[in-house]
Legacy VTK file of the C-alpha trace (Angstrom):
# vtk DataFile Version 3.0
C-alpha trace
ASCII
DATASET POLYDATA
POINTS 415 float
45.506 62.068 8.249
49.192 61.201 9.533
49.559 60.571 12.785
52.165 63.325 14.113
54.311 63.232 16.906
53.133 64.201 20.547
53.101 67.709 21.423
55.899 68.911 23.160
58.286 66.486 21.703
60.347 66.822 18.824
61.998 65.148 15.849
66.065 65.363 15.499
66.899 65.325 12.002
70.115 64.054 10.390
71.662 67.718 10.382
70.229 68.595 13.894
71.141 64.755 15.212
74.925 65.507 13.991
74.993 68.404 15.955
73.598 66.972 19.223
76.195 64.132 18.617
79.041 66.848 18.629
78.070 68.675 21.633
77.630 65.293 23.708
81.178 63.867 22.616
82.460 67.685 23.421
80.870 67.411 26.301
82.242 63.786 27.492
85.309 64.943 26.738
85.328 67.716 29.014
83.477 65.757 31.921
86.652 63.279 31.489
88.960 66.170 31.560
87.956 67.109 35.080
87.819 63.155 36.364
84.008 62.584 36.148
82.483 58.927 35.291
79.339 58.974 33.094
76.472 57.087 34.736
73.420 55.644 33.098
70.218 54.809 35.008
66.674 53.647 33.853
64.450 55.973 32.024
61.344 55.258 34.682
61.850 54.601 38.566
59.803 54.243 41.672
57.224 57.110 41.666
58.219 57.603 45.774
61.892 57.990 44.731
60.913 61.616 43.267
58.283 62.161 46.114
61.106 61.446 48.817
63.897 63.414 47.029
62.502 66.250 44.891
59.446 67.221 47.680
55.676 66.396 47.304
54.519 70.234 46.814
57.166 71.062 43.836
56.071 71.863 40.359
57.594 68.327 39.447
56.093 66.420 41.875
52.647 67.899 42.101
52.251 69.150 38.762
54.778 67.761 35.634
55.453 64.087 36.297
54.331 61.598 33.916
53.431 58.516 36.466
51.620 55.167 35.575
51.102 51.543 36.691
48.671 52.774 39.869
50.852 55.294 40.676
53.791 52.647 40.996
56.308 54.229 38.296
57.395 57.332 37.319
59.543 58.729 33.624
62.216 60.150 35.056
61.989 64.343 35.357
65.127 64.843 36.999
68.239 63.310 37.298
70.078 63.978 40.297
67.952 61.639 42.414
68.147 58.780 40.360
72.396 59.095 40.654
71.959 59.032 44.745
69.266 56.048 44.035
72.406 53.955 42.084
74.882 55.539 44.670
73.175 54.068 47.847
72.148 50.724 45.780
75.303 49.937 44.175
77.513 50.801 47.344
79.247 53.605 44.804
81.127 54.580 48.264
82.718 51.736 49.175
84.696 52.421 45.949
86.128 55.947 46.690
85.046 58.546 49.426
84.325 61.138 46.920
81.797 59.920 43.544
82.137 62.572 40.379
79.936 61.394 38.592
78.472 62.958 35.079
74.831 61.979 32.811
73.810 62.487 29.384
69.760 61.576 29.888
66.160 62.399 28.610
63.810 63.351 30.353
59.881 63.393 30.632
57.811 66.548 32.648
54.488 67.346 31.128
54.914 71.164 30.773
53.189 73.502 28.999
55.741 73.687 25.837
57.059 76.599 25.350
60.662 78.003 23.824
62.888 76.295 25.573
60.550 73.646 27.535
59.803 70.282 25.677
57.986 67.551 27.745
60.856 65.099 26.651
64.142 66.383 26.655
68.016 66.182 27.218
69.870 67.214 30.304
73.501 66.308 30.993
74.748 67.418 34.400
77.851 66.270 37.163
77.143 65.280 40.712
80.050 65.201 43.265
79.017 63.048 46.412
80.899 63.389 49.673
82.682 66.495 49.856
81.701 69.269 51.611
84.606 70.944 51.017
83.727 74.695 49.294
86.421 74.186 46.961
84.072 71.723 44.993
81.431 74.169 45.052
84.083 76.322 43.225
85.274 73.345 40.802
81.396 72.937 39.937
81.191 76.508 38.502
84.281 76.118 37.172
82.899 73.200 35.155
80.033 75.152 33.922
81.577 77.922 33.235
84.508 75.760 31.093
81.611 74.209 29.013
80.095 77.242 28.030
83.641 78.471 26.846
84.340 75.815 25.174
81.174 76.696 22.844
81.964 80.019 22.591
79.074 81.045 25.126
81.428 83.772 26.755
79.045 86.346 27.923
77.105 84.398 30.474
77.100 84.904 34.012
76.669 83.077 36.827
73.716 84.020 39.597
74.758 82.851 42.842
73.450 82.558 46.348
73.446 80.306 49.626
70.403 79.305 51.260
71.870 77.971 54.125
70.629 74.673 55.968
67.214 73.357 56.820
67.527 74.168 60.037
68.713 77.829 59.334
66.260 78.206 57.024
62.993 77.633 59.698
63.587 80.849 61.466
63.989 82.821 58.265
60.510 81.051 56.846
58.544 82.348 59.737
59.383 86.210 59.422
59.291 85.808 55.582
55.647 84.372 56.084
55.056 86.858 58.309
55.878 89.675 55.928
54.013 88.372 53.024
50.956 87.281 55.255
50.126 91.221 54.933
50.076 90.707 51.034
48.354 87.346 50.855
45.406 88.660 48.734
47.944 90.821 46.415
49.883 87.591 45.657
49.800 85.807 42.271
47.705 82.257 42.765
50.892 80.506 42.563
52.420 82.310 45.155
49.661 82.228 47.358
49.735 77.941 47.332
53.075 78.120 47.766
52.588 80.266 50.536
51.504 77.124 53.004
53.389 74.298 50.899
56.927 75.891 49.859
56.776 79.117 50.707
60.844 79.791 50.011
59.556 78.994 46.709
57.765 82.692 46.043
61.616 84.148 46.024
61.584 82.476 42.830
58.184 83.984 41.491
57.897 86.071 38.046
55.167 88.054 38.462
55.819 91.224 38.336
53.027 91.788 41.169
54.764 89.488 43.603
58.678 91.051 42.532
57.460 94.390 43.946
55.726 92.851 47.449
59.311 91.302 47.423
61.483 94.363 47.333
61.370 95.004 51.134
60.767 91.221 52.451
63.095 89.860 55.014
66.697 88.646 53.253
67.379 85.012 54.275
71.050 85.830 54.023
70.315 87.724 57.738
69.330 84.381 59.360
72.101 82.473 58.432
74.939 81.307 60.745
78.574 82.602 60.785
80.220 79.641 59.655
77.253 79.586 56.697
78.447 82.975 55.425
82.360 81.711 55.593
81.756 79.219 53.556
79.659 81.627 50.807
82.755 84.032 50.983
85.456 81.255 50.312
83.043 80.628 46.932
82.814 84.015 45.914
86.706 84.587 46.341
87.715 81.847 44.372
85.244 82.554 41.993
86.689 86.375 41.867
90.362 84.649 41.548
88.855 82.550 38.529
88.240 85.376 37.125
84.818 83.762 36.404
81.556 86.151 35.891
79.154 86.174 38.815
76.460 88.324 40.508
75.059 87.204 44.208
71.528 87.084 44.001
69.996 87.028 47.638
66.577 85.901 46.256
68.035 82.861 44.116
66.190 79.672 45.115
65.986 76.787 42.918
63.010 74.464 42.321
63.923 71.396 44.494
63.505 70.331 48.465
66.560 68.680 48.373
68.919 72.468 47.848
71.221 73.571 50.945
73.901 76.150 50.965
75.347 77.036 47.539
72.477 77.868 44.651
73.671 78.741 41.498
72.539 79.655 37.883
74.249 80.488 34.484
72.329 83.108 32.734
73.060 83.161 28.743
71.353 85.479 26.011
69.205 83.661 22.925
66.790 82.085 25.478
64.420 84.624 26.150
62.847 85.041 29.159
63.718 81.438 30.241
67.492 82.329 29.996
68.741 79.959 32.045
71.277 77.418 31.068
72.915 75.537 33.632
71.793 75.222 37.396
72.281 73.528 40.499
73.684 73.654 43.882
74.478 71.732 47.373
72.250 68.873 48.160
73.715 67.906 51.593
70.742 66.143 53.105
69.514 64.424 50.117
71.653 61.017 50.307
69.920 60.672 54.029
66.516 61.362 52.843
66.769 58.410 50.362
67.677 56.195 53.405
71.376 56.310 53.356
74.357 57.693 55.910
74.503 61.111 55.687
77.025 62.717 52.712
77.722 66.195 51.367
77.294 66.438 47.650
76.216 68.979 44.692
75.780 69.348 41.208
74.014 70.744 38.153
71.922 70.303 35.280
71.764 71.951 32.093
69.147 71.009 28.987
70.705 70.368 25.849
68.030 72.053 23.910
68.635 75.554 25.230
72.121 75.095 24.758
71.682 74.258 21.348
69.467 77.617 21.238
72.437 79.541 22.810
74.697 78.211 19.985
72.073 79.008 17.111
71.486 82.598 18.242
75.432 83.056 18.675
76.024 81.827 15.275
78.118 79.133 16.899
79.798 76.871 13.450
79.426 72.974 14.233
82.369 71.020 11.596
81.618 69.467 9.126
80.471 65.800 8.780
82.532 64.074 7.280
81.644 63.961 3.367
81.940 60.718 1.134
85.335 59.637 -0.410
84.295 57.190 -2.938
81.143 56.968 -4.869
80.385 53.559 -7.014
78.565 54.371 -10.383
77.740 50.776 -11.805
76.388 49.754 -15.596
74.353 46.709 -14.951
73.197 44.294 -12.298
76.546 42.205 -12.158
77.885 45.629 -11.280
75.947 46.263 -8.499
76.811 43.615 -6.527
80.309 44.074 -7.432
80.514 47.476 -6.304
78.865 45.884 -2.560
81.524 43.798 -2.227
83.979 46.465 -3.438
82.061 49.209 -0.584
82.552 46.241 2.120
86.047 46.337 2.087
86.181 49.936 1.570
84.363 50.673 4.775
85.838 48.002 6.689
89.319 50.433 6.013
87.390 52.927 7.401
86.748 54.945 4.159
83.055 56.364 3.744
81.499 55.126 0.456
78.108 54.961 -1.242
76.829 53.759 -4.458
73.335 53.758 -6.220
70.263 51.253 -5.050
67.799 52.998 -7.607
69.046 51.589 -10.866
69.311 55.019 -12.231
71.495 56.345 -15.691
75.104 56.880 -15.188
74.127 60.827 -15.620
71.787 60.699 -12.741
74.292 58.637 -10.682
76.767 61.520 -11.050
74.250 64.214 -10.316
73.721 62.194 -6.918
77.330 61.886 -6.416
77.827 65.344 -6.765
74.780 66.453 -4.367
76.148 63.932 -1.315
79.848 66.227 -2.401
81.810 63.049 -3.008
85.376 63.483 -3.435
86.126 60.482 -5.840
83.981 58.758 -8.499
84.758 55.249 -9.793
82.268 54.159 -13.056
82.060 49.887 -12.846
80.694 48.653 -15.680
81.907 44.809 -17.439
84.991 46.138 -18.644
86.136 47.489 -15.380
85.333 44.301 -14.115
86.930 42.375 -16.728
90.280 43.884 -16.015
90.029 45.083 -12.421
91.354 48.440 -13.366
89.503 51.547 -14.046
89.360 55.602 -13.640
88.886 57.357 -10.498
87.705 60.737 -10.909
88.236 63.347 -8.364
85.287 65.545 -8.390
86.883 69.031 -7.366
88.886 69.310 -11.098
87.639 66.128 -13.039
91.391 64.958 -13.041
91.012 60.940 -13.548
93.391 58.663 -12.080
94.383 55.043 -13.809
93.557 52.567 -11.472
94.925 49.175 -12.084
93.884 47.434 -9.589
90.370 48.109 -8.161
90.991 45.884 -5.425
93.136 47.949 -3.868
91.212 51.492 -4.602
91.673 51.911 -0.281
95.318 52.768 -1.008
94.789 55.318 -3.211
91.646 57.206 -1.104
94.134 56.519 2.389
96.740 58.700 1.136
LINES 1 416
415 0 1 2 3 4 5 6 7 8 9 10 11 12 13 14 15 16 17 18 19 20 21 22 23 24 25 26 27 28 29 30 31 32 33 34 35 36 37 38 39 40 41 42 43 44 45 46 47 48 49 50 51 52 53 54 55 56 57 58 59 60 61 62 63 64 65 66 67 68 69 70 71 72 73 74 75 76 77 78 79 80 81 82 83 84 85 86 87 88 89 90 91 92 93 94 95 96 97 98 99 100 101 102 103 104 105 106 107 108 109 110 111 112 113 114 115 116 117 118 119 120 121 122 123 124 125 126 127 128 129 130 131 132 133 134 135 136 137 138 139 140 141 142 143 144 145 146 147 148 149 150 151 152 153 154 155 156 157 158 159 160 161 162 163 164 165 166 167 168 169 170 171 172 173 174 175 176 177 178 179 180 181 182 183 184 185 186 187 188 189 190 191 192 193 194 195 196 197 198 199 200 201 202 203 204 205 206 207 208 209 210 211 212 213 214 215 216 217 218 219 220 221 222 223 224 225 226 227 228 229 230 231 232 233 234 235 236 237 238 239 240 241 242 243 244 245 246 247 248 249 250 251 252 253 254 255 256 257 258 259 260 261 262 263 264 265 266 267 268 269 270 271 272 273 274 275 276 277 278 279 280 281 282 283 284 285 286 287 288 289 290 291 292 293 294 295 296 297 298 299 300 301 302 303 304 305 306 307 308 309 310 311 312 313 314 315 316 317 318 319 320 321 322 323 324 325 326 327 328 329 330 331 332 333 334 335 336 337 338 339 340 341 342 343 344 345 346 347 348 349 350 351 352 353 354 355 356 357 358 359 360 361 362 363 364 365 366 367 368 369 370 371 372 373 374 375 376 377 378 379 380 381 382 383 384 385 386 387 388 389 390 391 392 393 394 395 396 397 398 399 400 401 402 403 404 405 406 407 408 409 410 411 412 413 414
């Protein structure tokens, strides 16, 4: 029996890897467009760098990570805290007060797979560390909301909500336990261990049981400080001036400790329930968790995969790759390696090219040249050889053009 790939996990194809290629180079360019530096970090780290940064009773943490060496190493599930691990370690602020900062990464969380959710997969995201200005929170929507425009996506909109600071969040989480302590038994099992361990988490429940206990809990919005709720209204104005889509969502948490103030999600149609394809927020106390000074920053992730499934089910059209210009036919061995040295400086001018390593007819050559859609033909046999000249056929109309001197066949496929 063949051994097949792990479950969860996926092949890219040539088609499929084309695509993925496109939408990362789109999406580098845009990143550059807004001044953001693509980082790179390793694809495992210390197992307590997740504990410390992510939270001990999240999904990830207790659930989805993919740990080994005693515990010692973790594959990476998340980014963001492996870009504040290479901030503090590599002294990233000593070379500018403010770090935008963009990734292109897989990732590794042992999930039950579903549409959407592979166990390995690709995020890209931005990070911005040491602002707290609310104008970045703006220009980090903005970004979102640029990508998805710039791949058509144009009818997603963005959730939105602030949950405040740690502190402000305390007095909140004892009324809100309060409330729900009169439902414990009616909550979903999930809810109920997140009840003790992260109970802000239940805002983010889908159960329709624990939506409807939810209707008339306590609104963390209430608890939060003056100066909080400024800073959420400067947001949503420029947001409203952006003329960019958003609803404010009082019961938007996301899935990470490390979340302060501004939460945020972009909802987009062809994902089914898990519609979801960009989120992140403030993460203002995360840099001084992971042992450094303290510094304001925020960001966002998005997985490649769904936005791939967003394009698909909006018909989005990738271009073309680009097709083959020349095709070699050769008659004969002393052909073959003719036409090799021929395709070597053909390719080193930066033309595509391919000829035949199955030794098959002429007829069958031409068949093949016509399947990969070459533009141009060239047939080598000893006489083309013998006088360096020959026909090149242009596939389109079957016009043939003289060729005297093979050598320079670049010329003619560069105009």
């Amino acid at each position: 029996m063949l051994i097949q790939k792990p479950k969860g996990t996926y092949d890219l194809l040539p088609e499929k890897a084309f695509q993925r290629t496109f939408i990362e180079n789109k999406l580098r360019d845009i990143f550059s467009k807004y001044n953001y530096s693509e980082i790179r970090t390793p694809t495992f780290e210390k197992t307590a760098l997740f504990k410390r940064g992510i939270g001990e009773e999240t999904d990830i943490v207790s659930k989805e990570m993919y740990t080994f060496n005693e515990d010692e190493f973790t594959l990476k599930p998340e980014m963001t805290a492996s870009v504040v691990r290479s901030y503090l370690e590599n002294s990233l602020y000593n070379e500018s007060p403010v770090q935008k900062l963009f990734y292109i990464s897989n990732m590794f969380r042992r999930e039950r797979p579903q549409a959407g959710r592979f166990r390995e997969f690709s995020q890209f995201g931005a990070e911005v560390i040491g602002s707290s200005d609310y104008l970045i929170d703006v220009e980090m929507i903005m970004l979102g909301d640029h990508i998805l425009k710039a791949f058509g996506i144009n009818n997603s909109v963005v959730k939105i909500n602030t949950i405040g600071t740690l502190d402000e969040r305390q007095a909140y989480l004892i009324e809100f336990k309060n409330y729900l302590s009169k439902y414990l038994n009616d909550l979903s099992k999930d809810s109920r261990i997140r009840f003790d361990k992260n109970p802000l988490r239940i805002l983010d429940t889908k159960d329709k049981g624990d939506i409807e206990i939810l209707r008339d809990a306590p609104v963390l919005y209430s608890y939060l400080r003056d100066e909080t709720k400024i800073l959420f209204e400067n947001v949503l104005t420029s947001l409203k001036s952006l003329n960019i889509n958003y609803e404010v969502d009082y019961k938007l948490v996301r899935g990470l400790d490390y979340y302060t103030h501004t939460t945020f999600e972009f909802i987009a149609e062809g994902l089914g329930s898990q519609n979801t394809v960009i989120g992140g927020g403030r993460y203002d106390v995360l840099v001084e968790q992971l042992g450094g000074k303290p510094a304001p920053a925020i960001g966002f992730a998005a997985g490649t995969e769904r936005l791939m499934m967003v394009l698909e089910a909006n018909k989005y059209e990738y271009p073309e790759e680009e097709g083959i210009k020349l095709y070699i036919a050769t008659i004969g061995e002393d052909s073959k390696f003719y036409a090799i040295k021929l395709l070597n400086k053909l390719r080193a001018s930066g033309i595509k090219s391919e000829t035949d390593f199955l030794n098959r007819s002429i007829k069958s050559q031409m068949r093949e040249a016509n399947k990969l859609n070459a533009e141009y033909v060239i047939v080598i046999g000893e006489e083309e050889m013998k006088n360096k000249s020959g026909k090149l056929k242009r596939m389109a109309d079957g016009n043939e053009i003289e060729i005297a001197d093979i050598e320079s066949l670049s010329v003619h496929l560069l105009i």
